[in-house]
PDB file of N, CA, C and O in Angstrom:
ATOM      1  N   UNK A   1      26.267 -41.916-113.418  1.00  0.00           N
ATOM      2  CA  UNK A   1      26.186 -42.048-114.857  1.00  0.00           C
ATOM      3  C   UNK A   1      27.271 -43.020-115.311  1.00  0.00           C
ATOM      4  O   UNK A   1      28.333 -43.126-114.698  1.00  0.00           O
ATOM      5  N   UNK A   2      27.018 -43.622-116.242  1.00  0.00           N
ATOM      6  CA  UNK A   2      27.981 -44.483-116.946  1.00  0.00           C
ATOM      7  C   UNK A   2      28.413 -44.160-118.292  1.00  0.00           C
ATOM      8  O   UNK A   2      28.030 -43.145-118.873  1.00  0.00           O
ATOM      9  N   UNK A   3      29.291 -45.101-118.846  1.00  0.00           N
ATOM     10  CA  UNK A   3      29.698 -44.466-119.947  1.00  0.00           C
ATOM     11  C   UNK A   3      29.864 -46.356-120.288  1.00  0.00           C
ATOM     12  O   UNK A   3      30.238 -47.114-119.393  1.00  0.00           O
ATOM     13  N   UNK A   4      29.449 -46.950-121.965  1.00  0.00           N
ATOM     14  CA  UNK A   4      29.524 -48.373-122.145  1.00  0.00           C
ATOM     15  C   UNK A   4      30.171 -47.991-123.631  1.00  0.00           C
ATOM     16  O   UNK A   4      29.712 -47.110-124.358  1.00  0.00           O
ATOM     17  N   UNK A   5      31.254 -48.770-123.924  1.00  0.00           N
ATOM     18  CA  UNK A   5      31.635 -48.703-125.177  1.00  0.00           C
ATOM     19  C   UNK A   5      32.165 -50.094-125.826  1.00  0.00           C
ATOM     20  O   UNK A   5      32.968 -50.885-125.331  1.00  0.00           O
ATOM     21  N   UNK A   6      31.379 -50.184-127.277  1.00  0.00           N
ATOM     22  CA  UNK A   6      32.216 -51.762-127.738  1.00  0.00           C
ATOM     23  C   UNK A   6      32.857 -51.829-128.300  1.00  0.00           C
ATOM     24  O   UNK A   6      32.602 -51.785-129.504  1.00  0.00           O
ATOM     25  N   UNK A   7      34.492 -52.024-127.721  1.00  0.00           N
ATOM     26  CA  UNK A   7      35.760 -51.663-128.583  1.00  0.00           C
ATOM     27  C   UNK A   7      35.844 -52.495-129.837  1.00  0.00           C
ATOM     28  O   UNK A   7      36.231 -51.995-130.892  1.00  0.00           O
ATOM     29  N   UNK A   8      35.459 -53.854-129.728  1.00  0.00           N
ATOM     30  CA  UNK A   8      35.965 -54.777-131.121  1.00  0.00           C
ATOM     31  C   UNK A   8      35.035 -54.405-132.368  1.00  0.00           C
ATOM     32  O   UNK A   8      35.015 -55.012-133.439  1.00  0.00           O
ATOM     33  N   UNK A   9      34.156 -53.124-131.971  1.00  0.00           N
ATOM     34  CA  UNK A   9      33.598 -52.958-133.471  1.00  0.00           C
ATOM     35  C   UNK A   9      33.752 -51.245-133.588  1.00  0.00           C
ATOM     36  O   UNK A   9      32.814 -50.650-134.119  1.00  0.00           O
ATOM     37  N   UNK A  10      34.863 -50.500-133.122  1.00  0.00           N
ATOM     38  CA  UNK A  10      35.518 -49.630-133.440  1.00  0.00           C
ATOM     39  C   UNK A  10      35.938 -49.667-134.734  1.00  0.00           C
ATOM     40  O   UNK A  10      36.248 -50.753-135.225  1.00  0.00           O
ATOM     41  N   UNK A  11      36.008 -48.532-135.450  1.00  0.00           N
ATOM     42  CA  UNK A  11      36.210 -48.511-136.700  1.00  0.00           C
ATOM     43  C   UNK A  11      37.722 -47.324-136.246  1.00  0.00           C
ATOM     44  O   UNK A  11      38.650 -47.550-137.022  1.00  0.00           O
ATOM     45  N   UNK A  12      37.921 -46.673-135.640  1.00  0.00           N
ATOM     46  CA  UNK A  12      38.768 -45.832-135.543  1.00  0.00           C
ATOM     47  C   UNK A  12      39.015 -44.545-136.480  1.00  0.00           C
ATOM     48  O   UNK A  12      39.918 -44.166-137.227  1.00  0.00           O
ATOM     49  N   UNK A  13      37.400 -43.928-135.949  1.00  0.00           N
ATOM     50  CA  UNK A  13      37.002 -42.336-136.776  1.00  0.00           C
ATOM     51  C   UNK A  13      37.593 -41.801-135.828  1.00  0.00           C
ATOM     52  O   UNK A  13      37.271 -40.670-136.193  1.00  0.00           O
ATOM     53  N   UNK A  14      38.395 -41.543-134.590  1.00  0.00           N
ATOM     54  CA  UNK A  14      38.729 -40.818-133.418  1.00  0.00           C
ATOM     55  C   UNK A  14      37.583 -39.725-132.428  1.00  0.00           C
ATOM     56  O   UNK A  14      37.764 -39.152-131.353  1.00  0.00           O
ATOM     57  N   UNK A  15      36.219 -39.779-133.487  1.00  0.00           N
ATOM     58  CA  UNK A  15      35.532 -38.754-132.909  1.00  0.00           C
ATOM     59  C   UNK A  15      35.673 -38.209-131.309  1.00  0.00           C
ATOM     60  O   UNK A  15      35.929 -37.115-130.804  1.00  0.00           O
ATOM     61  N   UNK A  16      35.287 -39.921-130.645  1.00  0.00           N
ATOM     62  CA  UNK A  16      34.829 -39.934-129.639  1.00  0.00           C
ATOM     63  C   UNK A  16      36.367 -39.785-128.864  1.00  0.00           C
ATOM     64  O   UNK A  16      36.285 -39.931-127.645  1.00  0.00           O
ATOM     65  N   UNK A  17      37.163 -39.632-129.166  1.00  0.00           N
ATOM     66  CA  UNK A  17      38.844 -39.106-128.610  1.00  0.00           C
ATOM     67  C   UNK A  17      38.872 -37.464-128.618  1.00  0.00           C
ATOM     68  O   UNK A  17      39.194 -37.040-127.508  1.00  0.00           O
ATOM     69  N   UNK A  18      38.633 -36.489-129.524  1.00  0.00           N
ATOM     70  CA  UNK A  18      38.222 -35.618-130.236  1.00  0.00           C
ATOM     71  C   UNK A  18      37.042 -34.887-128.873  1.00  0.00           C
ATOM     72  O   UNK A  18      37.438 -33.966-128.159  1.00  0.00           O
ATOM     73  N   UNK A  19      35.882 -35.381-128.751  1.00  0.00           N
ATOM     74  CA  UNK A  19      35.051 -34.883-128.114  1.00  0.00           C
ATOM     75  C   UNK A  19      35.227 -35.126-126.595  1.00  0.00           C
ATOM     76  O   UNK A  19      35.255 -34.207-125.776  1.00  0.00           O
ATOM     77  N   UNK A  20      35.350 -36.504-126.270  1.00  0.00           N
ATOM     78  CA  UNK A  20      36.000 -36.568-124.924  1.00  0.00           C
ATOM     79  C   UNK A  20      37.114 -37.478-124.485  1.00  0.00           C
ATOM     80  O   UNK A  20      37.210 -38.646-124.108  1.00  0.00           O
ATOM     81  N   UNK A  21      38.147 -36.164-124.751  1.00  0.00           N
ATOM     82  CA  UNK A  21      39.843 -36.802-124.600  1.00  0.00           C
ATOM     83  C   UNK A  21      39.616 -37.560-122.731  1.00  0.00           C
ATOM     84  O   UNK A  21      40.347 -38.445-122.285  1.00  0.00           O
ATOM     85  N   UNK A  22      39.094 -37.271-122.384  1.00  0.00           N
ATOM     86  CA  UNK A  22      39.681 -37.599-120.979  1.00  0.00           C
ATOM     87  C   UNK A  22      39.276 -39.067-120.310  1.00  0.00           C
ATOM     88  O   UNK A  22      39.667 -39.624-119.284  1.00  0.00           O
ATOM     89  N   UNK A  23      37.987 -39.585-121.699  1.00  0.00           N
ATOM     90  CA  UNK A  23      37.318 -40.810-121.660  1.00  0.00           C
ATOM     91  C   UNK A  23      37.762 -41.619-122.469  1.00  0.00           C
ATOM     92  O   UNK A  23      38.049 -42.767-122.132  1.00  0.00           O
ATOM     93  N   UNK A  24      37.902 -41.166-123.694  1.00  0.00           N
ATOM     94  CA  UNK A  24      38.741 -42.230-124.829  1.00  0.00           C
ATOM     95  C   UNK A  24      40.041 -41.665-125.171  1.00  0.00           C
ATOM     96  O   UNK A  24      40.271 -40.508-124.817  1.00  0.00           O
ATOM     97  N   UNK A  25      40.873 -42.292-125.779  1.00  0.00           N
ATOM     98  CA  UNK A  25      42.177 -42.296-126.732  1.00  0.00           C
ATOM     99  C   UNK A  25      42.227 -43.578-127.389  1.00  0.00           C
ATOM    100  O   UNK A  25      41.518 -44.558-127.161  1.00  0.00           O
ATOM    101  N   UNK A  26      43.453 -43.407-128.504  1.00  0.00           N
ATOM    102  CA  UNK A  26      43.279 -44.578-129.565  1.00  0.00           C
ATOM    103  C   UNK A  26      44.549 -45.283-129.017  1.00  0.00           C
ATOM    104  O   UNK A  26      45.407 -44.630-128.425  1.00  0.00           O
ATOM    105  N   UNK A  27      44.685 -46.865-129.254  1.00  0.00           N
ATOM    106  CA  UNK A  27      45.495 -47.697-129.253  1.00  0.00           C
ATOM    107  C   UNK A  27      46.184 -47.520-130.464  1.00  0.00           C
ATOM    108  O   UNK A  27      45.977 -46.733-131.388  1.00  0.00           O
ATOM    109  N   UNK A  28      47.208 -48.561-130.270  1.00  0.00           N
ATOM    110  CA  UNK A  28      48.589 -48.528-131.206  1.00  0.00           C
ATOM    111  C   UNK A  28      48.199 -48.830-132.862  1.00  0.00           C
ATOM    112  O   UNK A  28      48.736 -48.507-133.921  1.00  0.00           O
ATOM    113  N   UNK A  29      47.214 -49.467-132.575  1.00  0.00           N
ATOM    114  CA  UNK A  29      46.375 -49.997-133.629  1.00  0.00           C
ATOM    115  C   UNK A  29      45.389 -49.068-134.337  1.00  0.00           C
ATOM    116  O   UNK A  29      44.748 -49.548-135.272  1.00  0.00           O
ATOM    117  N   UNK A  30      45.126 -47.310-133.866  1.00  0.00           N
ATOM    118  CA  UNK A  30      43.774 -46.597-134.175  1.00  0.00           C
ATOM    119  C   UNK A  30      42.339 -47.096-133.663  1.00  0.00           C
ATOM    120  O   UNK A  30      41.399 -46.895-134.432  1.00  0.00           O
ATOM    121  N   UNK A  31      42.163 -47.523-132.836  1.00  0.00           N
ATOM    122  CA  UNK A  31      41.612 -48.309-132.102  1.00  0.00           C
ATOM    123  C   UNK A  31      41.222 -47.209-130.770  1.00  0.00           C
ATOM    124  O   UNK A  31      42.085 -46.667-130.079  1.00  0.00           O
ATOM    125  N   UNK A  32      39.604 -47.010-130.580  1.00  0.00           N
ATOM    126  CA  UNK A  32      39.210 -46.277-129.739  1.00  0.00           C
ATOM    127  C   UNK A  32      39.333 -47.136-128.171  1.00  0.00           C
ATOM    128  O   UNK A  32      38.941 -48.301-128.109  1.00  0.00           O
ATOM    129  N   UNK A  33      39.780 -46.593-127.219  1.00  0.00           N
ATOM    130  CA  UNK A  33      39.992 -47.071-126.061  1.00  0.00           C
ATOM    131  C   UNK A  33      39.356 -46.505-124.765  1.00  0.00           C
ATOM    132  O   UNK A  33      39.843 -45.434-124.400  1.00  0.00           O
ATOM    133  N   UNK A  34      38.275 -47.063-123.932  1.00  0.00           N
ATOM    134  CA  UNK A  34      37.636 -46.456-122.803  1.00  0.00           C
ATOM    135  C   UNK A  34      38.677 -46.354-121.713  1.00  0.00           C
ATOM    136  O   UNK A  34      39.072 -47.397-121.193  1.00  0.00           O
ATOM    137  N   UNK A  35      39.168 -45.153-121.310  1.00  0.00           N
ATOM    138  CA  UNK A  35      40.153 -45.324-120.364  1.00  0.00           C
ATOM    139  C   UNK A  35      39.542 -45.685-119.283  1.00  0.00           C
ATOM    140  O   UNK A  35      38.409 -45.344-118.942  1.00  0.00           O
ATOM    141  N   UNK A  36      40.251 -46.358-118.740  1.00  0.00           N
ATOM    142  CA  UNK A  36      39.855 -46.909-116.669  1.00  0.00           C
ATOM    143  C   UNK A  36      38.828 -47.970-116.825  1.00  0.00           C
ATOM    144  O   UNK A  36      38.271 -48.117-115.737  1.00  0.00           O
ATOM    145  N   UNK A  37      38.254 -48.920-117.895  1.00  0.00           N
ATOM    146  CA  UNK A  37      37.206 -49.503-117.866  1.00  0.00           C
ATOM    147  C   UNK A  37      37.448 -50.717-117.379  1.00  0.00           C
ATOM    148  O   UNK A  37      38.599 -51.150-117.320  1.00  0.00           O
ATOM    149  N   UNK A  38      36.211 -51.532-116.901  1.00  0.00           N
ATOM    150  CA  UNK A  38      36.290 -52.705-116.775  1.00  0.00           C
ATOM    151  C   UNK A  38      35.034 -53.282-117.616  1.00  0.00           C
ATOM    152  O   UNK A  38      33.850 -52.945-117.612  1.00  0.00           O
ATOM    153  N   UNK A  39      35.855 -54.453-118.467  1.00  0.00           N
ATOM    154  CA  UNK A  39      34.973 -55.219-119.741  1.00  0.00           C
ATOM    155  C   UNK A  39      34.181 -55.850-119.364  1.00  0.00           C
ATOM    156  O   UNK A  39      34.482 -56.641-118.470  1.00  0.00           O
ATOM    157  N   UNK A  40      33.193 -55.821-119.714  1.00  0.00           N
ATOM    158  CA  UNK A  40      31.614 -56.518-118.985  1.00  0.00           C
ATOM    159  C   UNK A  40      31.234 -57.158-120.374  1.00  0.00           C
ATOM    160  O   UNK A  40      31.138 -56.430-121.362  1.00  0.00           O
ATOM    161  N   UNK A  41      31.042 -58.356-120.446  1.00  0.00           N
ATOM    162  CA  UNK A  41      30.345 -58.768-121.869  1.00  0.00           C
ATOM    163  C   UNK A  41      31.015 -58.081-122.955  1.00  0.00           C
ATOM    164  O   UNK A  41      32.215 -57.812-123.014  1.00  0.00           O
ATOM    165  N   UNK A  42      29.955 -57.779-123.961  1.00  0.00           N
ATOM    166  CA  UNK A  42      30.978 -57.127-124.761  1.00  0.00           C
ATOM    167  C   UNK A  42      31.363 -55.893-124.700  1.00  0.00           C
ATOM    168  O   UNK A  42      31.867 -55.385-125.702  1.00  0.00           O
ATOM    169  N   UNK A  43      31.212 -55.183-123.562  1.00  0.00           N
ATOM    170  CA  UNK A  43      31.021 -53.825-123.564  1.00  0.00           C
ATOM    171  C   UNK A  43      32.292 -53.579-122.330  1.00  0.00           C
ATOM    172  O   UNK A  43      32.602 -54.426-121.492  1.00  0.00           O
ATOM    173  N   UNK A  44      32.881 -52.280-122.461  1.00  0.00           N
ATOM    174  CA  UNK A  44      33.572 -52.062-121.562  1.00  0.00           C
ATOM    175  C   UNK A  44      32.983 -50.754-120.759  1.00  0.00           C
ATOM    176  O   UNK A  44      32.269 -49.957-121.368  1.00  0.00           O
ATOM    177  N   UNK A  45      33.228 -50.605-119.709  1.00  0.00           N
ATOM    178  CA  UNK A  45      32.010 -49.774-118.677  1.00  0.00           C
ATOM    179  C   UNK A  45      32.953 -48.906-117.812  1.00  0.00           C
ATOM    180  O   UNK A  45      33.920 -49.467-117.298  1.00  0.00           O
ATOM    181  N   UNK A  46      32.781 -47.765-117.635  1.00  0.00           N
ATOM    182  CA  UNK A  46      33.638 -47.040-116.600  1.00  0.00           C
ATOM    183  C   UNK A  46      31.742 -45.687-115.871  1.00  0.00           C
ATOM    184  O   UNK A  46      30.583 -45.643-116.283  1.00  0.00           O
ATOM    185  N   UNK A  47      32.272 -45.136-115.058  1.00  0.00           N
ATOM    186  CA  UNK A  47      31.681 -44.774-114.178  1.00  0.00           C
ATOM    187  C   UNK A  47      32.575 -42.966-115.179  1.00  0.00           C
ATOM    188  O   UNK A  47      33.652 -42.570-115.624  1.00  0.00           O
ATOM    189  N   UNK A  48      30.902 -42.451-114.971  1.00  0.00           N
ATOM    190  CA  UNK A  48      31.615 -41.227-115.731  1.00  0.00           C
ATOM    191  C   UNK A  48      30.441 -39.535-115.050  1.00  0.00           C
ATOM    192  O   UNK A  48      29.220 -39.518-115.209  1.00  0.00           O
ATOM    193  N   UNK A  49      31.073 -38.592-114.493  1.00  0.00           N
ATOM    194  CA  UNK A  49      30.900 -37.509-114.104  1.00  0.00           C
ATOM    195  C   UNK A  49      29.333 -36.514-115.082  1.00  0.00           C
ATOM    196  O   UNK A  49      29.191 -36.095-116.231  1.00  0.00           O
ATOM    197  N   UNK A  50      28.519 -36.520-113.909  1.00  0.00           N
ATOM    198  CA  UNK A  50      26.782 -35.877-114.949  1.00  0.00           C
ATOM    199  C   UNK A  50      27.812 -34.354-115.411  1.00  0.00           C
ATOM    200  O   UNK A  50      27.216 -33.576-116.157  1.00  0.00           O
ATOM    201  N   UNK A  51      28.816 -34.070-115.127  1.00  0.00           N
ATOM    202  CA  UNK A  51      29.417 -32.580-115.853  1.00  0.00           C
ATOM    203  C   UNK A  51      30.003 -32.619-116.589  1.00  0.00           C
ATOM    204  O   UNK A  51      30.385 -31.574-117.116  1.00  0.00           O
ATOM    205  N   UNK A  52      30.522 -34.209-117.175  1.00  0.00           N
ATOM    206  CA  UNK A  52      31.132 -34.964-118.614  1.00  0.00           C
ATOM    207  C   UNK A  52      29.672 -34.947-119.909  1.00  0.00           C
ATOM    208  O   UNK A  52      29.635 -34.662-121.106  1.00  0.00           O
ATOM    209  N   UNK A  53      28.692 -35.376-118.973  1.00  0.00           N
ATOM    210  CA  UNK A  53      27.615 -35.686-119.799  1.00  0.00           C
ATOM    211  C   UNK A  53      27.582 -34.848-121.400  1.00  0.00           C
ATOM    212  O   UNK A  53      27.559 -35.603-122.372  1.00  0.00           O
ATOM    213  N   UNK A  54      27.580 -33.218-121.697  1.00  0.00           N
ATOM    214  CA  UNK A  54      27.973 -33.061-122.491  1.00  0.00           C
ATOM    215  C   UNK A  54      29.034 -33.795-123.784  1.00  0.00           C
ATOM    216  O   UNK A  54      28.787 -34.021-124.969  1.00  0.00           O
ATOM    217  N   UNK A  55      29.677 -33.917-123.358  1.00  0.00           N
ATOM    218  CA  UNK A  55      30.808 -34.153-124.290  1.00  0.00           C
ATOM    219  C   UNK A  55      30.607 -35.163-124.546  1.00  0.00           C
ATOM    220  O   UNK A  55      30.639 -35.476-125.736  1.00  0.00           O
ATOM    221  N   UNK A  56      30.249 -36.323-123.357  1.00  0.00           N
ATOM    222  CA  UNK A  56      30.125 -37.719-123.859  1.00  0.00           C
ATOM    223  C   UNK A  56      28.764 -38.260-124.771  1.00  0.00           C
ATOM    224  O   UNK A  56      28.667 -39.304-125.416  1.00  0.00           O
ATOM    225  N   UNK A  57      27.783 -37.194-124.590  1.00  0.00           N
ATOM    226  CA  UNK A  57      26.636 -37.193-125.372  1.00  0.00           C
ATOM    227  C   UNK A  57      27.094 -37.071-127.002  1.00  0.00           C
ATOM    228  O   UNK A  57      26.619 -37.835-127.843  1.00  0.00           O
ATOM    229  N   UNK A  58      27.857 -36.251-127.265  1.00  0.00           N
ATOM    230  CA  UNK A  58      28.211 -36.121-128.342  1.00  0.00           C
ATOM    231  C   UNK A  58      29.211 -37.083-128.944  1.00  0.00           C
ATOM    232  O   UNK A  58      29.008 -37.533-130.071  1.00  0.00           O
ATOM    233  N   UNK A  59      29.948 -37.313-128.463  1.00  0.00           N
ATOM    234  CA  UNK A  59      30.780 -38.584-128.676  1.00  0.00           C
ATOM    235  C   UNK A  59      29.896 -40.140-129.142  1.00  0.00           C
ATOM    236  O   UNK A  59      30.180 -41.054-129.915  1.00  0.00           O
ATOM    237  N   UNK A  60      28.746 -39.872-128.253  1.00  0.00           N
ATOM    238  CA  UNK A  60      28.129 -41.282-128.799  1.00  0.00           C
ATOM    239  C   UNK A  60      26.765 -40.697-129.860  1.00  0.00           C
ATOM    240  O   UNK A  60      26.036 -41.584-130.305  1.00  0.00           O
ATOM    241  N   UNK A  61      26.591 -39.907-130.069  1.00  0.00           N
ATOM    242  CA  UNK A  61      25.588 -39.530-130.609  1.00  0.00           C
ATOM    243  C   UNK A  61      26.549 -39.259-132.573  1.00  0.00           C
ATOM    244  O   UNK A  61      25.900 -39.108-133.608  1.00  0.00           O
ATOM    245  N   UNK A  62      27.792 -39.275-132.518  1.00  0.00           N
ATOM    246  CA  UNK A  62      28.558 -38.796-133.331  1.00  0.00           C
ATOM    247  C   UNK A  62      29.449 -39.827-133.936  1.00  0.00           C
ATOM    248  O   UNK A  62      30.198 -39.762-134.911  1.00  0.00           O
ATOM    249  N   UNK A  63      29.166 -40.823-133.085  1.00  0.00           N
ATOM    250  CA  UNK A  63      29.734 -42.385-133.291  1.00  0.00           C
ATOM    251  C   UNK A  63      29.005 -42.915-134.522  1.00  0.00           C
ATOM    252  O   UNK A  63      27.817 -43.204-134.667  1.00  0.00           O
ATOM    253  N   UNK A  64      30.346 -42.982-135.627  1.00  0.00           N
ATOM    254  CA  UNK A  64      29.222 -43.347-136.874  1.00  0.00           C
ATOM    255  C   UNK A  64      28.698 -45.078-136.714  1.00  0.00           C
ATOM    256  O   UNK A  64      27.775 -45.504-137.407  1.00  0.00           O
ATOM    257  N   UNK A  65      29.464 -45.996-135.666  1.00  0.00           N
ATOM    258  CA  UNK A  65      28.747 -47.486-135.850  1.00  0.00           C
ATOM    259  C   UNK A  65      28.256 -47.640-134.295  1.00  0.00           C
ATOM    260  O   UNK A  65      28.419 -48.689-133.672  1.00  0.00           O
ATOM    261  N   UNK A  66      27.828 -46.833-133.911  1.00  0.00           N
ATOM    262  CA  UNK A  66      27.088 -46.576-132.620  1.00  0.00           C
ATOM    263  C   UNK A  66      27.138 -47.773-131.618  1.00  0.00           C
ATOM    264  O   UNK A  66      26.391 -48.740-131.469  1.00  0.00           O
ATOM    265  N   UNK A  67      28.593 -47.258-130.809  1.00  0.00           N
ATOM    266  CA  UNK A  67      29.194 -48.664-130.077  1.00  0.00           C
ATOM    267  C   UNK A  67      29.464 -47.725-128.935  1.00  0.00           C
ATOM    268  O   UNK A  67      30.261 -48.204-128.128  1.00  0.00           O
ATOM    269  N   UNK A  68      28.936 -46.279-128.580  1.00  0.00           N
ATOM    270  CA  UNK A  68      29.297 -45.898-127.460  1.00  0.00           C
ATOM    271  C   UNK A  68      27.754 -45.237-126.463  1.00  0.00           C
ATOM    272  O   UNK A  68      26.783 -44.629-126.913  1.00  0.00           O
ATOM    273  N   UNK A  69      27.908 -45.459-125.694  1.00  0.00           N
ATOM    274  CA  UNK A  69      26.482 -45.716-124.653  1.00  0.00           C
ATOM    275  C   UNK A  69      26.607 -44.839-123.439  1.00  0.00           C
ATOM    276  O   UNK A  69      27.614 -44.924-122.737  1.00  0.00           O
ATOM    277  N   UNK A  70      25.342 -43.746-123.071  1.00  0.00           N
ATOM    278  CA  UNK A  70      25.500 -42.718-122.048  1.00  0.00           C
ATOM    279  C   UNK A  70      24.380 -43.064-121.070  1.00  0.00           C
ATOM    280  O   UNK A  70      23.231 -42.679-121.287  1.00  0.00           O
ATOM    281  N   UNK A  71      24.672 -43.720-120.095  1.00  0.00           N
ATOM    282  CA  UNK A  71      23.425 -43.974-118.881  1.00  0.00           C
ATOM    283  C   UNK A  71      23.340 -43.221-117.720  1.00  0.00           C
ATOM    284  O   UNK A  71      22.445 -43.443-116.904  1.00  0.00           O
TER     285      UNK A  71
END
C-alpha cells in the first residue's frame, strides 16, 4: 500500500497529523509533512502498512483540499 501526499497545496488543518501521527507532522511553517517520503512529481510517496490503512483512510478522506492519496 502506499500513501501519496501534495505538500505545496497543504493548507495546514493538521487533520491528517491528528489521525495519523506516525505518517504526517507539521513543519515549522504549519505545513503538513509525509514523514520518510520520497517526492515523485508533485506528490511525495512513502510505502505505508494495510494495518495503517484505517487511519490513513481517514486522514485523506478528511483532507479538506484533498492532496492526500491511499493505494
Amino acid at each position: 500500500m502506499k500513501v501519496r501526499h501534495k505538500k505545496n497545496e497543504c493548507i495546514g488543518c493538521a487533520l491528517c497529523e491528528q489521525e495519523a501521527p506516525e505518517y504526517f507532522t507539521m513543519d515549522d511553517e504549519g505545513m503538513a509533512i509525509l514523514i520518510d517520503s520520497t517526492k515523485m512529481g508533485a506528490f511525495h510517496h512513502r510505502k505505508a502498512l494495510e494495518y495503517d490503512r484505517p487511519a490513513l483512510t481517514r486522514a485523506a478522506e478528511g483532507c479538506p483540499v484533498n492532496i492526500i492519496h491511499v493505494d
